[in-house]
C-alpha positions as a Python dict, from the first residue, in 0.01 Angstrom:
ca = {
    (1, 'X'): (0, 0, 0),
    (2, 'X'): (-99, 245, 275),
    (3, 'X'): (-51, 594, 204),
    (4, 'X'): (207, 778, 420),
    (5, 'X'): (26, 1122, 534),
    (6, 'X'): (233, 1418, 670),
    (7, 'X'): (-29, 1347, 989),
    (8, 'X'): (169, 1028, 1048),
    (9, 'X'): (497, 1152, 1021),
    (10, 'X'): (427, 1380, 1277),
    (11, 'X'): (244, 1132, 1517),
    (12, 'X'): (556, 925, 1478),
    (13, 'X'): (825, 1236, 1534),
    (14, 'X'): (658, 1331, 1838),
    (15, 'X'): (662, 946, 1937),
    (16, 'X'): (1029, 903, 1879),
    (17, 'X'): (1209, 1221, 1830),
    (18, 'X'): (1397, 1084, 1523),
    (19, 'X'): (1368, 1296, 1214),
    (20, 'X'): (1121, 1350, 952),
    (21, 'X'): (1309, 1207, 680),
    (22, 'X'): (1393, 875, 932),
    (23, 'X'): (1029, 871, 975),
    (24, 'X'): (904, 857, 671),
    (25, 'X'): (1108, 559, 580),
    (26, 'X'): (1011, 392, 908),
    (27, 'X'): (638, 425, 796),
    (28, 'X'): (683, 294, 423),
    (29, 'X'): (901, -38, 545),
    (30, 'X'): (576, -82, 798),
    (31, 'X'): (285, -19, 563),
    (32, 'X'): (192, 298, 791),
    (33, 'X'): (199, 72, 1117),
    (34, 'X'): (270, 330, 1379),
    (35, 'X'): (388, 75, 1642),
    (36, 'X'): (574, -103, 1440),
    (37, 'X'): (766, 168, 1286),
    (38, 'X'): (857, 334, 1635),
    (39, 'X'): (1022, -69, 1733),
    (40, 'X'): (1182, -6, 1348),
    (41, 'X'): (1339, 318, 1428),
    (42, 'X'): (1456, 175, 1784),
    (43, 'X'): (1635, -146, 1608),
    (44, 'X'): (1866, 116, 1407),
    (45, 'X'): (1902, 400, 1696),
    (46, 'X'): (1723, 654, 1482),
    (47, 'X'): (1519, 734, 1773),
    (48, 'X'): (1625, 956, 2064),
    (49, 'X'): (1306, 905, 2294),
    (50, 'X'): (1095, 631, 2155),
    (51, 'X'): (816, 514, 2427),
    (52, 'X'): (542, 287, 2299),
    (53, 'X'): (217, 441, 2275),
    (54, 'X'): (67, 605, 2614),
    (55, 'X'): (386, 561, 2781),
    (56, 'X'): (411, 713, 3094),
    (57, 'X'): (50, 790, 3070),
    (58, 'X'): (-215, 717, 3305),
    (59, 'X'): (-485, 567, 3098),
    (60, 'X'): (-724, 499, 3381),
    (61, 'X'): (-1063, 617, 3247),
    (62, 'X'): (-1272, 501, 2937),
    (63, 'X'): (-1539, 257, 2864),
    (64, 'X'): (-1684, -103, 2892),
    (65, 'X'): (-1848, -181, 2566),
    (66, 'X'): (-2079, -427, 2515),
    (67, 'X'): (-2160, -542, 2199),
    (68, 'X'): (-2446, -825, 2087),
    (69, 'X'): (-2553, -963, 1796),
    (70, 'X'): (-2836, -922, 1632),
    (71, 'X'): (-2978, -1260, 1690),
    (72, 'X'): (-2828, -1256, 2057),
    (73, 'X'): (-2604, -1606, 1967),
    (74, 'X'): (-2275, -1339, 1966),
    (75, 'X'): (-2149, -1098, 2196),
    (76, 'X'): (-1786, -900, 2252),
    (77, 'X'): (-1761, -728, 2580),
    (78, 'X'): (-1394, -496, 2516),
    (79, 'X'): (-1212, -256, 2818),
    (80, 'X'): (-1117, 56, 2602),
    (81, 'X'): (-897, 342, 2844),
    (82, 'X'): (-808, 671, 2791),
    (83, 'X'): (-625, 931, 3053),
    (84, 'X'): (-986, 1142, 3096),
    (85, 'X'): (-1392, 1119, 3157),
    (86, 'X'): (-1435, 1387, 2908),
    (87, 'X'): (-1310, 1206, 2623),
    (88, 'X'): (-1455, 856, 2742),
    (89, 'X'): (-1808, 1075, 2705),
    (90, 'X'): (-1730, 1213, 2363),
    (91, 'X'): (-1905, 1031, 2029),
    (92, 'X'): (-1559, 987, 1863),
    (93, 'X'): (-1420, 788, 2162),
    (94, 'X'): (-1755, 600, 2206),
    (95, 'X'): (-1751, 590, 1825),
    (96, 'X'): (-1389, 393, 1840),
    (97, 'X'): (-1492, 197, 2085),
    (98, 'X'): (-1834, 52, 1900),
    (99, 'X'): (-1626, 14, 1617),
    (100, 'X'): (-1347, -197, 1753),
    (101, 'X'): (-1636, -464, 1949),
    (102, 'X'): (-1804, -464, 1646),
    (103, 'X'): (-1482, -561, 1437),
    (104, 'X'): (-1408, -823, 1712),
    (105, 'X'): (-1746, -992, 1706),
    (106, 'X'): (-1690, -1035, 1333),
    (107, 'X'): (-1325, -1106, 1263),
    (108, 'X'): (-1219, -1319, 1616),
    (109, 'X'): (-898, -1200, 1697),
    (110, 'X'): (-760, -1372, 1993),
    (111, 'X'): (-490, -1128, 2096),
    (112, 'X'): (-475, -777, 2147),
    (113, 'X'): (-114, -741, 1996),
    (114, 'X'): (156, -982, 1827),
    (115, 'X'): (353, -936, 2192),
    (116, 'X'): (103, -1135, 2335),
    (117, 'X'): (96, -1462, 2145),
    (118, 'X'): (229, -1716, 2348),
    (119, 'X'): (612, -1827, 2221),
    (120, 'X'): (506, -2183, 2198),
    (121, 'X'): (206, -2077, 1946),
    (122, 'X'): (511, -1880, 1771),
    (123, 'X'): (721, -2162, 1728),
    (124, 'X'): (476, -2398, 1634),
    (125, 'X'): (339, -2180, 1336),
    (126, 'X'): (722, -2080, 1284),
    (127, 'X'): (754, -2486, 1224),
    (128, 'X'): (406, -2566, 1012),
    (129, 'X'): (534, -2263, 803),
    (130, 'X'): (927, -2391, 774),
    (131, 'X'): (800, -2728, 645),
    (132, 'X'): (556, -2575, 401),
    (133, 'X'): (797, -2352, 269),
    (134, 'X'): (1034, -2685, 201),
    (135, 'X'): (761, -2920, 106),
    (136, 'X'): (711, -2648, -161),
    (137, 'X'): (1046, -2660, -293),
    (138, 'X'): (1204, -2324, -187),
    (139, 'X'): (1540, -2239, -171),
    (140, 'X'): (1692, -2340, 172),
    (141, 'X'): (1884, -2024, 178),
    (142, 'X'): (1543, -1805, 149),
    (143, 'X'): (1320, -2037, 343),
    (144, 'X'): (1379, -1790, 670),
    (145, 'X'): (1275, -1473, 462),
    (146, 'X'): (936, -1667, 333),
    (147, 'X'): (850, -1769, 690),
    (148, 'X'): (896, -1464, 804),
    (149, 'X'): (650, -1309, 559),
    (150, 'X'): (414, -1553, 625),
    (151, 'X'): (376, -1511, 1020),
    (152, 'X'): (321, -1140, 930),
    (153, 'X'): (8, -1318, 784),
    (154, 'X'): (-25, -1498, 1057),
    (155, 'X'): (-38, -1212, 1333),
    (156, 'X'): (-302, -1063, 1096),
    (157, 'X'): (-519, -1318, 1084),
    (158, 'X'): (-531, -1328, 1527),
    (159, 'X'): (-393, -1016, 1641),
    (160, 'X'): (-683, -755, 1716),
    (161, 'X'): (-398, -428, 1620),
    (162, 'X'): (-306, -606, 1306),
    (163, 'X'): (-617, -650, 1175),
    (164, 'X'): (-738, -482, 848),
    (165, 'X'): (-1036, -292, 1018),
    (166, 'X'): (-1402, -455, 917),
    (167, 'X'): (-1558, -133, 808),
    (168, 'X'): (-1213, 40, 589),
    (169, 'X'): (-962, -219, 530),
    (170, 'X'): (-713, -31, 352),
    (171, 'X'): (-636, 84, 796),
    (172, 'X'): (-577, -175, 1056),
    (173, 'X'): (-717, -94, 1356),
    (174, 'X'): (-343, -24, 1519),
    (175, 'X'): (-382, 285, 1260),
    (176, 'X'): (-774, 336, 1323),
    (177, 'X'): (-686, 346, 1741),
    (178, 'X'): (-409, 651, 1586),
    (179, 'X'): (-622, 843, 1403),
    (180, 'X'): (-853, 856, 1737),
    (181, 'X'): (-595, 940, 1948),
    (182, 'X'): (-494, 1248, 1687),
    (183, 'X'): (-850, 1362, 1723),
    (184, 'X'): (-930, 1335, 2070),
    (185, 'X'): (-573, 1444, 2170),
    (186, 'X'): (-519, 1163, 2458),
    (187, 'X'): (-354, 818, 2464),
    (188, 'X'): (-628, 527, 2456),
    (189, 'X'): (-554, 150, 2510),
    (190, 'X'): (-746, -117, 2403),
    (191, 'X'): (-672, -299, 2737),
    (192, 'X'): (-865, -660, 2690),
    (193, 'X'): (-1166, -805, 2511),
    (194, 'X'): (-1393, -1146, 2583),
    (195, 'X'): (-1605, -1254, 2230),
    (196, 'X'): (-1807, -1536, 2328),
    (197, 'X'): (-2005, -1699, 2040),
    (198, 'X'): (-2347, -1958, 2138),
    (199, 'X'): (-2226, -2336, 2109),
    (200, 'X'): (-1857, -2236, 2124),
    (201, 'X'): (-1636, -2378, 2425),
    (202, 'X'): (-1521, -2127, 2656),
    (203, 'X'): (-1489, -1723, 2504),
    (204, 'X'): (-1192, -1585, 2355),
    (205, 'X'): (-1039, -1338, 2547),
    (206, 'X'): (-735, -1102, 2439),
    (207, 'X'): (-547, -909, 2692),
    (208, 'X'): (-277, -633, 2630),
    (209, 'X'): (23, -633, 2920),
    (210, 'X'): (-12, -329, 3171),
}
């Protein structure tokens, strides 16, 4: 269970403009997902001027990391933005942005953010999941619920913002890219990513919507 700091309620108040109390509860029904909690407090009004992340921000500097393997058979190459050159050139951005193409080389995600997976691969999981739950015997009238906790698992298992990050996992790397913005006090993307892996067809590529 993530721990809820005061930093996060904050991040999330200045996000929304819903109330301290509001989010709070927004943050403990998403495990201290920031996105997630601002599209929480939108579903029930609470917020008066939610914008996702960087909204209405140019985010048109940043980095091109490059990331190989030891024994050159792996490599991530991920397009990181923020709004400045300054902060592209300080350690903790370059810091983030080491981290993430290092966490992509070893965990494979093959989206940048649940938005992104295609409907079809959606439904089909939605399905594999659906008969699972019935093959197992569970209630028809609870079968929706238990589907819908498992494509949570899903989405963490192959989406990049979702994913419990390789060197802390007790912070995904939605809250990780948070915690960087707090400190370097601009918005930053994580835009797209390519891992190609020796032997493997084609590379996986990832790539958030403008």
């Amino acid at each position: 269970m993530t721990t809820i700091t005061a930093q996060m309620v904050k991040d999330l108040r200045e996000a929304t403009g819903a109330g301290p109390l509001d989010c709070k509860k927004a943050l403990d029904v998403n495990n201290g997902d920031l996105q997630k909690a601002v599209d929480w407090l939108r579903e029930k009004g609470m917020a008066k001027a939610v914008k996702k992340l960087g909204a209405g921000r140019e985010m048109k500097d940043g980095l091109v990391q490059v990331y190989a393997h030891h024994n050159k058979r792996l490599g991530v190459i991920v397009e990181i933005n923020c709004e400045t050159d300054f902060v592209a050139r300080t350690d903790k951005f370059q810091d983030f942005c080491h981290n993430v193409a290092l966490h992509i080389a070893n965990l494979a995600p093959q989206y940048v953010r649940r938005e992104e997976v295609p409907d079809a691969v959606v439904q089909a999981e939605r399905e594999v999941q659906r008969r699972r739950a019935l093959e197992e015997g569970k209630p028809e009238a609870m079968v929706d619920k238990i589907i819908d906790g498992r494509m949570n698992k899903f989405y963490e298992e192959i989406v990049l913002m979702e994913q419990s990050f390789i060197k802390d996992d007790a912070k995904t790397i939605a809250q990780l890219l948070q915690e960087t913005v707090a400190e370097v006090g601009e918005s930053i993307q994580i835009r797209r990513f390519a891992r190609f892996a020796l032997g493997e067809d084609g590379a996986t590529e990832g790539e958030a919507n403008a």
